[in-house]
C-alpha positions in Angstrom: 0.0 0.0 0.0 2.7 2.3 0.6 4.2 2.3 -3.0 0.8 2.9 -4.4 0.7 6.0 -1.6 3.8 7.0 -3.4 3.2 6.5 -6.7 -0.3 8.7 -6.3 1.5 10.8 -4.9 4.2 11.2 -7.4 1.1 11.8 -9.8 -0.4 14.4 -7.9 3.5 16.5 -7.8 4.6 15.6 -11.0 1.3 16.0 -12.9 -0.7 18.2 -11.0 -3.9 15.3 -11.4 -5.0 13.2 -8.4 -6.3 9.9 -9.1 -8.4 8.0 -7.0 -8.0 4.3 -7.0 -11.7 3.6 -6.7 -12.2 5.4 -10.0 -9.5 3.2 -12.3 -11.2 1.3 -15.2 -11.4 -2.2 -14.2 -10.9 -3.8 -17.8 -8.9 -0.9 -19.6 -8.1 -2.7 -23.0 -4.7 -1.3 -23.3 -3.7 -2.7 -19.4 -5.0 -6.4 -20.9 -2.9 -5.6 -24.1 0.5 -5.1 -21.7 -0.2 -8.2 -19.5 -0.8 -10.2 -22.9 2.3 -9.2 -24.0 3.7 -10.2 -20.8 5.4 -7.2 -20.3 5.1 -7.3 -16.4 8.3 -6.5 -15.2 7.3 -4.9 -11.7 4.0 -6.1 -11.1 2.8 -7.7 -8.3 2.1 -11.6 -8.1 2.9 -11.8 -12.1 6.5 -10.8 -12.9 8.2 -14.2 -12.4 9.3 -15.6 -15.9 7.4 -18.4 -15.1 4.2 -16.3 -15.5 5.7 -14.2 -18.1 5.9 -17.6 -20.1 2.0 -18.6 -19.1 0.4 -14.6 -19.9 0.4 -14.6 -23.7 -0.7 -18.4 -23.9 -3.8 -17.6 -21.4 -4.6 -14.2 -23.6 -6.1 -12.4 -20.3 -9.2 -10.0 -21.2 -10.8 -9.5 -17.8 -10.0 -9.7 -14.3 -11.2 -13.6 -13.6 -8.2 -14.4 -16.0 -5.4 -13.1 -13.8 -6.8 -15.0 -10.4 -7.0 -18.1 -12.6 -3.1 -16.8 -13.7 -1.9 -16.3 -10.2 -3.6 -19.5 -9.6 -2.5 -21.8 -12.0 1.5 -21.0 -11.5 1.6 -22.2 -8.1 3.3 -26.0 -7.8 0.0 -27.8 -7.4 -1.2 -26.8 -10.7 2.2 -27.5 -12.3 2.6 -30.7 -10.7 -0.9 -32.4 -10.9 -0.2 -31.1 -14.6 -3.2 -29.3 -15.2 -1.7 -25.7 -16.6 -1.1 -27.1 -20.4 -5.0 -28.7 -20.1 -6.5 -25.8 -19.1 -4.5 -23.4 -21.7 -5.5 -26.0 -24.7 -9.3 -26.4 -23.1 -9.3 -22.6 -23.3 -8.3 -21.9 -26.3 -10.3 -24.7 -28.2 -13.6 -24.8 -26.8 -14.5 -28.0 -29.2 -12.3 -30.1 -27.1 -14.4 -32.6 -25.5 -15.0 -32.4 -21.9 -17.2 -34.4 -19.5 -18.6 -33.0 -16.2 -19.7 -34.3 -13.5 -23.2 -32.9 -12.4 -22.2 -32.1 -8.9 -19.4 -30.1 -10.3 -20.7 -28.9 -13.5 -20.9 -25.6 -12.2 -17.1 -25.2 -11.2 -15.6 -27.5 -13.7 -17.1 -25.0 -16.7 -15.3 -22.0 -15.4 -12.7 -23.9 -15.2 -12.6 -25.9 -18.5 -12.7 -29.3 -16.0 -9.5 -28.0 -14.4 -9.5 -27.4 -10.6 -7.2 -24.6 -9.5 -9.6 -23.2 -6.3 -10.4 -25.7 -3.5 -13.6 -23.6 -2.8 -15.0 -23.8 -6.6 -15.0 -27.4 -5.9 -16.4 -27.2 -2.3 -19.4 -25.0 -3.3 -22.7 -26.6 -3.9 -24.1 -27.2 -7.5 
């Protein structure tokens, strides 16, 4: 919190404009364009190389795809091997998937790939 103290603050000397957090676009196209790009050097939670490597094969366009971004570089995903499934799944919808009723739900936002224990937990 205190670099983005700073950095507003920065704004407000150098710039003379004071922006309010609050009031930031939540799916401003050119921000999705950068983080496709995977030019994140300096951001939070997705400037290792290993997500550098994953951003322009997930595409992001709104804010669900960078949790499931933060979430699917973390060693479980890599492990249980599910971070080339998902990427493929996402990419070419035709791919045949079967859910399982109980998890229907879940296993459609996640193209039958589980990254969140409490998408799994949750009732149908």
């Amino acid at each position: 919190m205190a670099v983005l103290e700073d950095a507003l603050k920065i704004i407000r000397d150098d710039y003379g404009e004071e922006v309010g957090l609050s009031h930031l676009p939540a799916n401003d196209p050119l921000v999705y364009k950068t983080l496709q790009k995977a030019d994140t050097v300096g951001m939070f939670q997705i400037e290792s190389r290993a997500q550098m490597a994953c951003l322009p094969r997930l595409h992001p366009i709104c804010f669900y795809d960078l949790v499931v971004q933060v979430a699917i570089i973390r060693p479980g995903p890599i492990v249980g091997q599910m971070v080339n499934p998902y990427l493929k799944r996402r990419r070419d919808a035709s791919l045949s998937i079967v859910y399982i009723h109980r998890l229907s739900r879940c296993s459609r936002e996640l193209w039958a790939c589980r990254f969140f224990r409490n998408n799994c937990c949750a009732s149908p």
